[in-house]
Every structure is written in structure tokens, then in C-alpha cells.
mmCIF file as Biopython writes it, N, C-alpha, C and O atoms, coordinates in Angstrom:
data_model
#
loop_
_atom_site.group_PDB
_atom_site.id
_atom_site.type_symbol
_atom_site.label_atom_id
_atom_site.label_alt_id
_atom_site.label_comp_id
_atom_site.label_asym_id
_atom_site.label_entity_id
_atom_site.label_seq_id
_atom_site.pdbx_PDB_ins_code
_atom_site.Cartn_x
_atom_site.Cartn_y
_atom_site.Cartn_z
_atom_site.occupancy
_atom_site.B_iso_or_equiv
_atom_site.auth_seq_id
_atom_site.auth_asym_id
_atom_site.pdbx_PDB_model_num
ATOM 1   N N  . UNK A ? 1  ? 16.136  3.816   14.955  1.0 0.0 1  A 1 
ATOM 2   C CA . UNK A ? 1  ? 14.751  4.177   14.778  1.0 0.0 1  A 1 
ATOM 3   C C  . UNK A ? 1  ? 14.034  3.964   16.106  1.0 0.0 1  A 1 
ATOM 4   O O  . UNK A ? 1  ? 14.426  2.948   16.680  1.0 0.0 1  A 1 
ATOM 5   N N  . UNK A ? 2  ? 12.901  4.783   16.874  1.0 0.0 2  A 1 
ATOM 6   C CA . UNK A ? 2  ? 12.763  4.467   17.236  1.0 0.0 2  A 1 
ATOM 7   C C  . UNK A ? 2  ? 11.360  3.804   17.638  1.0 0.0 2  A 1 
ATOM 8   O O  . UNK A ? 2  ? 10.603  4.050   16.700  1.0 0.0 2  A 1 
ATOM 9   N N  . UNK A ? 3  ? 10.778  3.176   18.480  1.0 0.0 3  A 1 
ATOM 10  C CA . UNK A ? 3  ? 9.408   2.390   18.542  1.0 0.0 3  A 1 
ATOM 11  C C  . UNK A ? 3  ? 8.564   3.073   18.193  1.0 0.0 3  A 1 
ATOM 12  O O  . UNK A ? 3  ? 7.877   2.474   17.365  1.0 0.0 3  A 1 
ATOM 13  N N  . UNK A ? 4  ? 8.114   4.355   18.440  1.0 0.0 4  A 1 
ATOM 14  C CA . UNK A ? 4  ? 6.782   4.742   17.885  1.0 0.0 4  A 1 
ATOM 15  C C  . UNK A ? 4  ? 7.274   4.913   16.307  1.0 0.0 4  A 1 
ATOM 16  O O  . UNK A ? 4  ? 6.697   4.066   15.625  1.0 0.0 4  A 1 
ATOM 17  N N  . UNK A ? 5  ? 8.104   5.692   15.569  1.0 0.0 5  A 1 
ATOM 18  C CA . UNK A ? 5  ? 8.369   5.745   14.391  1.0 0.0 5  A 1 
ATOM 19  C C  . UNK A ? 5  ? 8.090   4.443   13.863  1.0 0.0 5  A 1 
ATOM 20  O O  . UNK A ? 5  ? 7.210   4.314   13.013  1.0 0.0 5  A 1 
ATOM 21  N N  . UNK A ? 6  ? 8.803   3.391   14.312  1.0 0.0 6  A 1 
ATOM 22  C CA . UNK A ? 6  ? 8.560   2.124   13.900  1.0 0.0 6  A 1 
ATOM 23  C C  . UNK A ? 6  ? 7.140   1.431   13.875  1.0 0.0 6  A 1 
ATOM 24  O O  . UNK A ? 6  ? 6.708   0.613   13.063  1.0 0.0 6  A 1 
ATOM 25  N N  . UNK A ? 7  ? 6.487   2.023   15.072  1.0 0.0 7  A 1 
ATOM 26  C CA . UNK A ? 7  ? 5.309   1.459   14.963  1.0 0.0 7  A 1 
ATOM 27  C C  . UNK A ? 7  ? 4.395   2.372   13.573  1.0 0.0 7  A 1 
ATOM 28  O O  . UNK A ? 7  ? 3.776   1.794   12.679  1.0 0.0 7  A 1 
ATOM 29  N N  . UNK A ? 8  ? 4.521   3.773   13.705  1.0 0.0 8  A 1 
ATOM 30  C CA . UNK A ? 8  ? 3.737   4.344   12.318  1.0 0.0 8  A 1 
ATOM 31  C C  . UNK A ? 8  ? 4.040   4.088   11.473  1.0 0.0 8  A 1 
ATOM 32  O O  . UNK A ? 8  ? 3.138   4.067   10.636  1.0 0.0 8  A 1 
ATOM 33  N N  . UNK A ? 9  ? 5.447   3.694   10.956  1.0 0.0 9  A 1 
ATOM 34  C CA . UNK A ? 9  ? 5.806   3.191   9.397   1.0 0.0 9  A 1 
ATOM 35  C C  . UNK A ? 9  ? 4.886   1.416   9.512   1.0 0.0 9  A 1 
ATOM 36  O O  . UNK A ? 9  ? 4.229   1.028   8.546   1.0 0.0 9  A 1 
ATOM 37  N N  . UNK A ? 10 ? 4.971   0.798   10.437  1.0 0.0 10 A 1 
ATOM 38  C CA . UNK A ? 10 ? 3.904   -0.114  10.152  1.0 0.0 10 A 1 
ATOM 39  C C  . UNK A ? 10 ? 2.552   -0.104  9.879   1.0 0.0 10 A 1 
ATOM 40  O O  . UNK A ? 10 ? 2.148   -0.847  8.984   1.0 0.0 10 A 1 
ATOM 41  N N  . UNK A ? 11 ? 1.500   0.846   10.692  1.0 0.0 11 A 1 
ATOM 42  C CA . UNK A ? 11 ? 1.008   1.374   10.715  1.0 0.0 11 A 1 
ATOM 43  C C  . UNK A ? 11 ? 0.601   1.446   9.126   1.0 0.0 11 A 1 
ATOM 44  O O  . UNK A ? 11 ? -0.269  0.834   8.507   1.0 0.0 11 A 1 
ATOM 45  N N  . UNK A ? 12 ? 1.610   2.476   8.680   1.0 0.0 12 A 1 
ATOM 46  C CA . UNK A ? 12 ? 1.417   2.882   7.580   1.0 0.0 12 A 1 
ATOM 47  C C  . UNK A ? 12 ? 1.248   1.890   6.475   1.0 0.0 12 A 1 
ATOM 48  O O  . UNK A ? 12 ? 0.328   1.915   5.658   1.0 0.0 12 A 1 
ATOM 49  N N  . UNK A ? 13 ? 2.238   0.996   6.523   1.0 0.0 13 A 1 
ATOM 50  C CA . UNK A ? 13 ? 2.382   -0.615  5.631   1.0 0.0 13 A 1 
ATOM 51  C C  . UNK A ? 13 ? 0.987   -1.300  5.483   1.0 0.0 13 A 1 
ATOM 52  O O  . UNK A ? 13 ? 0.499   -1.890  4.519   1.0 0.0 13 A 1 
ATOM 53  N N  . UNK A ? 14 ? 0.392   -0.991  6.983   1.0 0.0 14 A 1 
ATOM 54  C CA . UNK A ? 14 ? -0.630  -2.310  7.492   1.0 0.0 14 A 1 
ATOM 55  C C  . UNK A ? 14 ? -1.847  -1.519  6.122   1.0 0.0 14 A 1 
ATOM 56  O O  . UNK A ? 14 ? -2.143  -2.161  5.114   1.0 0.0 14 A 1 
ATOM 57  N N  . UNK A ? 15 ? -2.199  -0.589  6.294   1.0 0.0 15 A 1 
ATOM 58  C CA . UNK A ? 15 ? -3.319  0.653   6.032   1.0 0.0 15 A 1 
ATOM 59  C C  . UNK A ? 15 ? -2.825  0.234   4.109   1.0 0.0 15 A 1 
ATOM 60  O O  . UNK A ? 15 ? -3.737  -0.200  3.406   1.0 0.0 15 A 1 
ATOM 61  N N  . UNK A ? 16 ? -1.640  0.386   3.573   1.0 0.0 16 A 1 
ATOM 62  C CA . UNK A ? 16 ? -1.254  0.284   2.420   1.0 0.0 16 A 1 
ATOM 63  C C  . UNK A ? 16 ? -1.775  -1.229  1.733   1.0 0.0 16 A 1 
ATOM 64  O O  . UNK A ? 16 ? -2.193  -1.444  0.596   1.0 0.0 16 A 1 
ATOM 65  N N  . UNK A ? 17 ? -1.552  -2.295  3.029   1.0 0.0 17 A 1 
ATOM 66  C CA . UNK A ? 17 ? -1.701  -3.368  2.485   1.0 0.0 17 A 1 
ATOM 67  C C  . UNK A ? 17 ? -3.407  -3.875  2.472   1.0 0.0 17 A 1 
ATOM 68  O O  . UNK A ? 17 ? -3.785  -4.891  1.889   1.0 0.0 17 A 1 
ATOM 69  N N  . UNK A ? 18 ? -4.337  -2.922  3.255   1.0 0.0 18 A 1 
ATOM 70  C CA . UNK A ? 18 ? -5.571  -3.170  3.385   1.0 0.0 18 A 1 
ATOM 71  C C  . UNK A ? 18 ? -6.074  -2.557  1.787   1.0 0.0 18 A 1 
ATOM 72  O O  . UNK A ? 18 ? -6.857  -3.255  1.142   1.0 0.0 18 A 1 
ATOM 73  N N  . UNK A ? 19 ? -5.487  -0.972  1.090   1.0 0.0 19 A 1 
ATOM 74  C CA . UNK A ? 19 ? -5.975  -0.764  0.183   1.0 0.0 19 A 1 
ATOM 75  C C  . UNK A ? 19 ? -5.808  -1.972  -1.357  1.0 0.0 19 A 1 
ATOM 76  O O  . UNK A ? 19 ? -6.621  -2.080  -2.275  1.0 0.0 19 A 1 
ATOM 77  N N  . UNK A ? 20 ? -4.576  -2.681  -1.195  1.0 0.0 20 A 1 
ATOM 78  C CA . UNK A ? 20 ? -4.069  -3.223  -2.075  1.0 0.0 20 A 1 
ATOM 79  C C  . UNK A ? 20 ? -5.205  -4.204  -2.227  1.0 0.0 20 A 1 
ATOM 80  O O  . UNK A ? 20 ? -5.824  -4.385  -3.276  1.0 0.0 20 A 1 
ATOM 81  N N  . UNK A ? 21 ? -5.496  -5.041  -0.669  1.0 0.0 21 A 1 
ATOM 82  C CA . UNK A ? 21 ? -6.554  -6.210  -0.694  1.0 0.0 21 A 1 
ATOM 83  C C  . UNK A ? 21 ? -8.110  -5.636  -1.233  1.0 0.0 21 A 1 
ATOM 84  O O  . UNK A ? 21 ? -9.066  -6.240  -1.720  1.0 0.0 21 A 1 
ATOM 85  N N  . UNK A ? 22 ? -7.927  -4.430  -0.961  1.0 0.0 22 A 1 
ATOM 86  C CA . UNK A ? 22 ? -9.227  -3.835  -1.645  1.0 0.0 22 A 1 
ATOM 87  C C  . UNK A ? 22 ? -9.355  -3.916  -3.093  1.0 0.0 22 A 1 
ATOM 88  O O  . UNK A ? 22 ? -10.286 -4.507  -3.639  1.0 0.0 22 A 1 
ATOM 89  N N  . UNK A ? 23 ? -8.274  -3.230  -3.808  1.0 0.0 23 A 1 
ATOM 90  C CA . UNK A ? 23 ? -8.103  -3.425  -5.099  1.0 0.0 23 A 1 
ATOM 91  C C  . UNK A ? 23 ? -8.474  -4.051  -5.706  1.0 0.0 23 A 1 
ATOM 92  O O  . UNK A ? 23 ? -9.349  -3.903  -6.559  1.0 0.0 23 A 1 
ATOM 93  N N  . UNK A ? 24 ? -7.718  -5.175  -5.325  1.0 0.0 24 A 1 
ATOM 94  C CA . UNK A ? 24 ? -7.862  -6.790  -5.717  1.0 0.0 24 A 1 
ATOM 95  C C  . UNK A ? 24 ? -9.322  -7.396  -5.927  1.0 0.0 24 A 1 
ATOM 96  O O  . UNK A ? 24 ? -9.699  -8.001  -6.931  1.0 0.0 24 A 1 
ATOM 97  N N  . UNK A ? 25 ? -10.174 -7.076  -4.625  1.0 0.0 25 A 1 
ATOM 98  C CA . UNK A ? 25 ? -10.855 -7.348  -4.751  1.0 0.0 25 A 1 
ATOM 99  C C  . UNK A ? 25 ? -12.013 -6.611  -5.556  1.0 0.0 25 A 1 
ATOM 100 O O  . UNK A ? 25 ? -13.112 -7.107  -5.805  1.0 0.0 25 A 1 
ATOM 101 N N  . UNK A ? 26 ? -11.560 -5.289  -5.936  1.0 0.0 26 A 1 
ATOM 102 C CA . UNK A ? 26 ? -12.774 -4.988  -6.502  1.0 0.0 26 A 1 
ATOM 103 C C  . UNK A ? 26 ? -12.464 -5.344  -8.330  1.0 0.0 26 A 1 
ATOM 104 O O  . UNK A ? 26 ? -13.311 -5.372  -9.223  1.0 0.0 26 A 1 
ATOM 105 N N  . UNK A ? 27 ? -10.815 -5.605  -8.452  1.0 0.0 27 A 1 
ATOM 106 C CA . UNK A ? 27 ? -10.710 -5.923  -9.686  1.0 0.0 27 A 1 
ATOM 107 C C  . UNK A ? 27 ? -11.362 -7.330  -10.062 1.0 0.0 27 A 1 
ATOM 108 O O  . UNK A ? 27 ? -11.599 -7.542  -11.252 1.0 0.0 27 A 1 
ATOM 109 N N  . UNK A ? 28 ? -11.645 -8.243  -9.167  1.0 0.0 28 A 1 
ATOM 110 C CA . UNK A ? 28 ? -12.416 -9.287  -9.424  1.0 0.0 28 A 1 
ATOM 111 C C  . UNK A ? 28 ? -13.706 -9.307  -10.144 1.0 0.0 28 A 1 
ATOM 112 O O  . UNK A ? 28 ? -14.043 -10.162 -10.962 1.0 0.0 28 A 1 
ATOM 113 N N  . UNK A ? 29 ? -14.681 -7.861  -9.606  1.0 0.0 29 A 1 
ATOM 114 C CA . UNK A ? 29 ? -15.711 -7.268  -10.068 1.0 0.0 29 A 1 
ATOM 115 C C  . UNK A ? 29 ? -16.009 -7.366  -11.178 1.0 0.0 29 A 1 
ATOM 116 O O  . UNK A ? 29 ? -17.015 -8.011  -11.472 1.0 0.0 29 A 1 
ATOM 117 N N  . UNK A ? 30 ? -15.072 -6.634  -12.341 1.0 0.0 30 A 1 
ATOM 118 C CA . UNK A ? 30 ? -15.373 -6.393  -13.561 1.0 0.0 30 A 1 
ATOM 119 C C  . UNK A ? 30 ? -13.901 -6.115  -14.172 1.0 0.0 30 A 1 
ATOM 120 O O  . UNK A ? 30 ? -12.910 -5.683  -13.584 1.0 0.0 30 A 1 
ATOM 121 N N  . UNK A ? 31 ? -14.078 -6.555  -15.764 1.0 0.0 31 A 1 
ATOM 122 C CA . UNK A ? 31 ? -12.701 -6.181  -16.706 1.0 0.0 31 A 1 
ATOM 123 C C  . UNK A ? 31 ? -13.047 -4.483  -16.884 1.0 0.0 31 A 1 
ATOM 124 O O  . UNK A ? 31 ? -12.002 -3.910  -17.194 1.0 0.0 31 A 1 
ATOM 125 N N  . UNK A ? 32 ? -13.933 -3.753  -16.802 1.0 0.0 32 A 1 
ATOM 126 C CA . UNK A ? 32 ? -14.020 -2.544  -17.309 1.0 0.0 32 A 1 
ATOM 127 C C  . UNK A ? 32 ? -13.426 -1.728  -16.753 1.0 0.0 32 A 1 
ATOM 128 O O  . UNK A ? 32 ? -12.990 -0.735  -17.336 1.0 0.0 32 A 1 
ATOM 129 N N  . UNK A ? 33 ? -13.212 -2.029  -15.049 1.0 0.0 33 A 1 
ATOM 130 C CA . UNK A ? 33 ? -12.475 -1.218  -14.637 1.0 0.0 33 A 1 
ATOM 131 C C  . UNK A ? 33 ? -10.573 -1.970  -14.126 1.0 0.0 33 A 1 
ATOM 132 O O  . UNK A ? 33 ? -9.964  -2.118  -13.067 1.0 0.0 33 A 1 
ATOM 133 N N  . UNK A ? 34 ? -10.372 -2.159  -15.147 1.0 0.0 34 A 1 
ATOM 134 C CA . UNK A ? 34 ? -9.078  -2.908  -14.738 1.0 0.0 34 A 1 
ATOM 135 C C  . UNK A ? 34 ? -8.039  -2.114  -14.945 1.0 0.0 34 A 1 
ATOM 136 O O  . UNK A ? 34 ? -7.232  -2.080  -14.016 1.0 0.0 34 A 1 
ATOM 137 N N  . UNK A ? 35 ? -7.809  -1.472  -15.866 1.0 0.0 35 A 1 
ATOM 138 C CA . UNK A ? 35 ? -6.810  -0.540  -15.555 1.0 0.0 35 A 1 
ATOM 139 C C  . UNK A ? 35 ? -6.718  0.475   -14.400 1.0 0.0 35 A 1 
ATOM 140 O O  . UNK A ? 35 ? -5.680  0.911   -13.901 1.0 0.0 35 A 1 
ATOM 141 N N  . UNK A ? 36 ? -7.954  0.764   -14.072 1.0 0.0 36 A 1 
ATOM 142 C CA . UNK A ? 36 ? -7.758  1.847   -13.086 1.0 0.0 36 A 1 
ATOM 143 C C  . UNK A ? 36 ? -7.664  1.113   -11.724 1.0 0.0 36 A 1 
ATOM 144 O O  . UNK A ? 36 ? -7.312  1.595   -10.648 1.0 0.0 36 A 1 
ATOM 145 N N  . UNK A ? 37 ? -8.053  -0.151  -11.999 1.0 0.0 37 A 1 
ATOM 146 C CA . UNK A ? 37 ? -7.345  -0.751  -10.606 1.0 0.0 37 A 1 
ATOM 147 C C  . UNK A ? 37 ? -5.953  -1.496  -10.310 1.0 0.0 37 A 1 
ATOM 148 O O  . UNK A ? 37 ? -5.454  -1.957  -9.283  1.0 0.0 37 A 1 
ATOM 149 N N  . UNK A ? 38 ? -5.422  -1.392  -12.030 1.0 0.0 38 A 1 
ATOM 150 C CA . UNK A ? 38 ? -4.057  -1.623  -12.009 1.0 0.0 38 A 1 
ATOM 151 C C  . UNK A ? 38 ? -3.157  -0.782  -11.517 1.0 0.0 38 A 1 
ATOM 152 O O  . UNK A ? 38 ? -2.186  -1.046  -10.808 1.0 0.0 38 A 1 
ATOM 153 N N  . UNK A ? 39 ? -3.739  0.858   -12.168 1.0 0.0 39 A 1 
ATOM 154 C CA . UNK A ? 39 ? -3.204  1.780   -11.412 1.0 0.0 39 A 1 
ATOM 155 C C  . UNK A ? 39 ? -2.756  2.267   -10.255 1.0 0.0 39 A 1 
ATOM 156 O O  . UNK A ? 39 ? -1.683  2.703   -9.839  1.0 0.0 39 A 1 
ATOM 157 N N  . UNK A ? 40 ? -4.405  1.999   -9.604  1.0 0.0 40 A 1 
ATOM 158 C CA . UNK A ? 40 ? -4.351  1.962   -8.030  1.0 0.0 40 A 1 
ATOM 159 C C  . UNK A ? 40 ? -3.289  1.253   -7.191  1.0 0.0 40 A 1 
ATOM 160 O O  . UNK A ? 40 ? -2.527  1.793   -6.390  1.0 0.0 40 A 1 
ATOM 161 N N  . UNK A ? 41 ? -3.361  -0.061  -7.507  1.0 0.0 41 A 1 
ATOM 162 C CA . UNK A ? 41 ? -2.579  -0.814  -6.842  1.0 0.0 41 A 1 
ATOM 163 C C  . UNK A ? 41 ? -1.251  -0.284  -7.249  1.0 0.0 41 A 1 
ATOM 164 O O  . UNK A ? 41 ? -0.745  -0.014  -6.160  1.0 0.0 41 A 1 
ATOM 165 N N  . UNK A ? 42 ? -0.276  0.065   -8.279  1.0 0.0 42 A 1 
ATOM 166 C CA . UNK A ? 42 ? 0.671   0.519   -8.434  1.0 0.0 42 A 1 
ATOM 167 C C  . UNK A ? 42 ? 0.592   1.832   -7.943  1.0 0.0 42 A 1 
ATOM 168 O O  . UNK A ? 42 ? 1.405   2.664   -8.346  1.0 0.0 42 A 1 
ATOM 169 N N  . UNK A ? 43 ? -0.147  2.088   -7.250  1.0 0.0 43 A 1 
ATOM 170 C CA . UNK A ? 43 ? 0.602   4.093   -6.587  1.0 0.0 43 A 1 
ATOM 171 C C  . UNK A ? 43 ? 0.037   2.992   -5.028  1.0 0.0 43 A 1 
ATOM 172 O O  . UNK A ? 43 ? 0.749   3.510   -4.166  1.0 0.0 43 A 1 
ATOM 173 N N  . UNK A ? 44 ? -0.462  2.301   -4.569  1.0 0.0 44 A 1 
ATOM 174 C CA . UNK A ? 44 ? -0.294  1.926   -3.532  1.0 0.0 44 A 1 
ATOM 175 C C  . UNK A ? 44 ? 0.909   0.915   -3.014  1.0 0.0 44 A 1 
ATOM 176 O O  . UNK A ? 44 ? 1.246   0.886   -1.830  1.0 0.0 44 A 1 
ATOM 177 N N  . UNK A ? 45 ? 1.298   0.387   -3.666  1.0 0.0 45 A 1 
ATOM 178 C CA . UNK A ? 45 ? 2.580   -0.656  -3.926  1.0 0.0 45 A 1 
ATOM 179 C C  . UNK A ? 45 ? 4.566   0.397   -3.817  1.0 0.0 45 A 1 
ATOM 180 O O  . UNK A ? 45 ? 5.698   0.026   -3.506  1.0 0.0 45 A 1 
ATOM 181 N N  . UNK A ? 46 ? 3.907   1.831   -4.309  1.0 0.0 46 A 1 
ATOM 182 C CA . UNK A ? 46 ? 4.713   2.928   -4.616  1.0 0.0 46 A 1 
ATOM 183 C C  . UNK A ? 46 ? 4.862   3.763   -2.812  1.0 0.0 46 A 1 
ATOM 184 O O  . UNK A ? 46 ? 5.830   4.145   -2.155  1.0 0.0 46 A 1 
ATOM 185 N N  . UNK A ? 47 ? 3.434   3.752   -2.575  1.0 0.0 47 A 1 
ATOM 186 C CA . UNK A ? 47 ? 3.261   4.202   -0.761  1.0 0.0 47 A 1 
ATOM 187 C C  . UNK A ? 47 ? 4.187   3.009   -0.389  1.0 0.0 47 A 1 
ATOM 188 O O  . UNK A ? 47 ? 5.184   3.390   0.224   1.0 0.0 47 A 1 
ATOM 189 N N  . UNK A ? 48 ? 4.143   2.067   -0.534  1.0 0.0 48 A 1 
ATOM 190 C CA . UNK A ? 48 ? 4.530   1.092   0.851   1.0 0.0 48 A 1 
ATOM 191 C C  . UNK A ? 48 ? 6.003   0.781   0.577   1.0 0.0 48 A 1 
ATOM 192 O O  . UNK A ? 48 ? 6.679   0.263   1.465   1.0 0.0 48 A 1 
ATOM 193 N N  . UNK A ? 49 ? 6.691   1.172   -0.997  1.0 0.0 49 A 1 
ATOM 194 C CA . UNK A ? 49 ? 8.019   1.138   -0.699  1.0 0.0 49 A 1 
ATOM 195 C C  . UNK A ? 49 ? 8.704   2.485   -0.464  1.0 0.0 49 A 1 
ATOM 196 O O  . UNK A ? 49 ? 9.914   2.692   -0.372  1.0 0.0 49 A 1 
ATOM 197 N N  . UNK A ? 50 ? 7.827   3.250   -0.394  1.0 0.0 50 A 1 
ATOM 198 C CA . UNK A ? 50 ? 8.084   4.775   0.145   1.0 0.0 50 A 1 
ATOM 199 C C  . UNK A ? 50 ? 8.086   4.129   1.887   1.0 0.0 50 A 1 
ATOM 200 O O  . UNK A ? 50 ? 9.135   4.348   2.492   1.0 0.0 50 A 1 
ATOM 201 N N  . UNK A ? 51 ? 7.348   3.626   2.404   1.0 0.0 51 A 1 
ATOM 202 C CA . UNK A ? 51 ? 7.210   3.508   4.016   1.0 0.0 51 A 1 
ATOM 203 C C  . UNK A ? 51 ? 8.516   2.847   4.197   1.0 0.0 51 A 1 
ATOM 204 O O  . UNK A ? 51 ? 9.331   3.370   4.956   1.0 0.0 51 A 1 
ATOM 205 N N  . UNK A ? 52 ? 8.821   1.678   3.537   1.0 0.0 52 A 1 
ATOM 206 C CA . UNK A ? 52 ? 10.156  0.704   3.615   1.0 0.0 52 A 1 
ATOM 207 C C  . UNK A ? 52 ? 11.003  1.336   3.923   1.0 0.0 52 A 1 
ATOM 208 O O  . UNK A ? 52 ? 11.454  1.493   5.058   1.0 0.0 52 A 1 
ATOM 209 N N  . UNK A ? 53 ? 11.426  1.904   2.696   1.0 0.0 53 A 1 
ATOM 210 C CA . UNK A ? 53 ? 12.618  2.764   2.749   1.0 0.0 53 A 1 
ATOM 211 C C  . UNK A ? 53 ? 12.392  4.042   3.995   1.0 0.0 53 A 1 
ATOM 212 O O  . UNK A ? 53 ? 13.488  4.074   4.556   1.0 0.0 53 A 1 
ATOM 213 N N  . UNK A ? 54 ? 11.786  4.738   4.442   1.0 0.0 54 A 1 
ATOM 214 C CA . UNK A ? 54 ? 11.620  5.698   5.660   1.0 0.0 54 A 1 
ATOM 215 C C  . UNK A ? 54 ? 11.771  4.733   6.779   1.0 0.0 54 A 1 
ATOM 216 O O  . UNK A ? 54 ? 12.265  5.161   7.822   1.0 0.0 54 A 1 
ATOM 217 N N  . UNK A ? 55 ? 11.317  3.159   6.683   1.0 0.0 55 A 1 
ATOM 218 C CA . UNK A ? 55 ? 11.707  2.889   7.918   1.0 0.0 55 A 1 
ATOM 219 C C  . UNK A ? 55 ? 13.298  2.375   8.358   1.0 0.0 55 A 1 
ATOM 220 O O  . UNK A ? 55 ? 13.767  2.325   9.495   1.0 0.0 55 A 1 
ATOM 221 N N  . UNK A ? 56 ? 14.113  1.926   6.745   1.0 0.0 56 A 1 
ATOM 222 C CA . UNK A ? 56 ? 14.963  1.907   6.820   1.0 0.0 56 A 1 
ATOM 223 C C  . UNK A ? 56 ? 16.399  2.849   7.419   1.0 0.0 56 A 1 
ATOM 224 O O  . UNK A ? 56 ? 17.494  2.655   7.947   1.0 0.0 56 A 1 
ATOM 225 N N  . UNK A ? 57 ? 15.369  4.168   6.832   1.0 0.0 57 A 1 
ATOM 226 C CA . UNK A ? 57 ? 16.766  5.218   6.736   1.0 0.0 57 A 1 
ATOM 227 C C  . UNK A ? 57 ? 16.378  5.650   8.734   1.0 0.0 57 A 1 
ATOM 228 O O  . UNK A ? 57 ? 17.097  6.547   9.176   1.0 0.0 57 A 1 
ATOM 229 N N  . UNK A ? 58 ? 15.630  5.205   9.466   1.0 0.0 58 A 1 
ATOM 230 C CA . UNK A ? 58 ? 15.081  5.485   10.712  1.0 0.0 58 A 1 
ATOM 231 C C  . UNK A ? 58 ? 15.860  6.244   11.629  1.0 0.0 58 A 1 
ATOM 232 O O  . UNK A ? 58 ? 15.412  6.514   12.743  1.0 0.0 58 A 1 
#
């Protein structure tokens, strides 16, 4: 693999792991919207082992 690839699949991780902390935090907010931030976080959790694996197969 090489460094820039490597650096955008991080890149990509870093950006995945900022939405997740978002999530989180807005699920703190309120129970009303909890599923849809369960959701969220599971199609963002889904991006970042999509990035894993692309940086694996490099």
C-alpha cells in the first residue's frame, strides 16, 4: 500500500470516527431520537470497516 492511499484510508477512519462521536453525542440529547441514532452509528461503524478492509487489501 502505498503512503498517500494509506494516509486517505485514515483520513477516511479519522472523518468516520468524528461522525460516530457526533452520534453519541447527540444521542445523549433525547430518547426520541434513539433509534435513528442507533442507525446512524451502525452505517457509520459499516464505513469504517469498509475503510479497514480497503486498507488491508492495499
Amino acid at each position: 500500500m502505498s503512503i498517500r492511499s494509506l494516509e486517505e484510508a485514515m483520513d477516511r477512519a479519522e472523518r468516520a470516527l468524528i461522525r460516530i462521536e457526533h452520534a453519541v453525542e447527540r444521542l445523549s440529547m433525547g430518547d426520541d431520537k434513539d433509534q435513528v441514532l442507533r442507525a446512524r452509528v451502525a452505517e457509520v461503524l459499516a464505513d469504517l470497516d469498509d475503510i479497514i478492509r480497503e486498507a488491508g487489501r492495499g
